[in-house]
RODRENFI-639168 format. One record per residue (C-alpha): z negated, x negated, y negated; residue number from 1. Coordinates in nm, 3 decimals. Example, Ala and Ser with C-alpha at 12.3 -4.5 7.8 and 13.67 -1.06 7.14 Angstrom:
! residues 2
SITE       Z       X       Y resi
SITE  -0.780  -1.230   0.450    1
SITE  -0.714  -1.367   0.106    2
This chain:
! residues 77
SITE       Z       X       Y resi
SITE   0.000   0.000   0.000    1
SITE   0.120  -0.135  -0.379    2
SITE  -0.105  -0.138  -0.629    3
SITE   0.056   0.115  -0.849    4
SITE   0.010   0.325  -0.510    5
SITE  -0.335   0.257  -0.545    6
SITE  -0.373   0.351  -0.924    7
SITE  -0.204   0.728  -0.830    8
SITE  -0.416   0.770  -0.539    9
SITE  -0.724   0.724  -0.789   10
SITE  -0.623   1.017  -0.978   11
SITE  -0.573   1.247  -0.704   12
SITE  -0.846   1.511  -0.571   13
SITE  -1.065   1.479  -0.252   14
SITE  -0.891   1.731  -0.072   15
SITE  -0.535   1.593  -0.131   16
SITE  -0.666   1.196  -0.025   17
SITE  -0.833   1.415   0.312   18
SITE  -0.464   1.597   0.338   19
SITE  -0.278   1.222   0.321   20
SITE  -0.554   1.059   0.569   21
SITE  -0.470   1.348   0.800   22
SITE  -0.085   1.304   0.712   23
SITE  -0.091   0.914   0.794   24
SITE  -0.304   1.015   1.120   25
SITE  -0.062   1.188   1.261   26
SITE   0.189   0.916   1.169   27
SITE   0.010   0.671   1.322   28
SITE  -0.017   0.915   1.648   29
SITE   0.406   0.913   1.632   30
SITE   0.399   0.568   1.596   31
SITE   0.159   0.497   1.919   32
SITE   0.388   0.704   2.123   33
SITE   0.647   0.525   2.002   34
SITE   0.535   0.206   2.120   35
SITE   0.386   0.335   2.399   36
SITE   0.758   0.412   2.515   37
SITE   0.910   0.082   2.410   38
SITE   1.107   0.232   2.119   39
SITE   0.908   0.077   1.810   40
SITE   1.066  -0.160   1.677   41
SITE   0.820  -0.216   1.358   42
SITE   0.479  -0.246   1.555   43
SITE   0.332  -0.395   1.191   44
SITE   0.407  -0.057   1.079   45
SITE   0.065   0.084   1.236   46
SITE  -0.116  -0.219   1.123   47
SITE  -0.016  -0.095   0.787   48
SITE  -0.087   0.283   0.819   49
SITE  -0.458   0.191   0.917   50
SITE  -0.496  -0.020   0.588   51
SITE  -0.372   0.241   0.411   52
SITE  -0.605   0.465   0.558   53
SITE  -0.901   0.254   0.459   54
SITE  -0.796   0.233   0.122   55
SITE  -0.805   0.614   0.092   56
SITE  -1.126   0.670   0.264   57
SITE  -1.270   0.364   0.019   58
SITE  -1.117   0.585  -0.277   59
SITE  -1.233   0.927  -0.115   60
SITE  -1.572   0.750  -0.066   61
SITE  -1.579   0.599  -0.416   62
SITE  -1.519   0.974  -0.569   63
SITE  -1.778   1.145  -0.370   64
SITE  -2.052   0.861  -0.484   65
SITE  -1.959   0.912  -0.795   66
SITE  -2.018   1.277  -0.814   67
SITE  -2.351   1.242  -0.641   68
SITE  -2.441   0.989  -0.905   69
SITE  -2.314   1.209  -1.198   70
SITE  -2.531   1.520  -1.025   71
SITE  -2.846   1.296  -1.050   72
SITE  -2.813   1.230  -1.388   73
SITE  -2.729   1.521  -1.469   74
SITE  -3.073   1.647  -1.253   75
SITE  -3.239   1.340  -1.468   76
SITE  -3.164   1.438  -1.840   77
């Protein structure tokens, strides 16, 4: 994933990052099948739709600290 990938999928909502870590997961279930029967030729390409899912669950994760930390101060003032 680029990093002007990266910058968009900062400004996207929790529940479209969970719909595109659900996308890629099924990707990378194509993909396994794929290779499974000897057809893949890119095998990096699964490689790469696991580091994409990390960086969407660190972004999803980021977002939901975040709001917890705003609800506390918020709770605080």
């Amino acid at each position: 994933m680029k990093k002007k990938d990266l910058l968009e999928i900062k400004t996207k909502t929790k529940d479209e990052l969970r719909r595109m870590i659900i996308d890629i997961k099924s990707e990378i279930g194509k993909l396994n099948i794929e290779q499974s029967l000897k057809k893949l030729k890119n095998t990096n390409a699964i490689k790469s739709k696991k580091r994409d899912i990390a960086a969407l669950l660190t972004v999803l994760s980021m977002k939901e600290f975040l709001e917890k930390q705003d609800s506390v101060n918020l709770n605080n003032k």
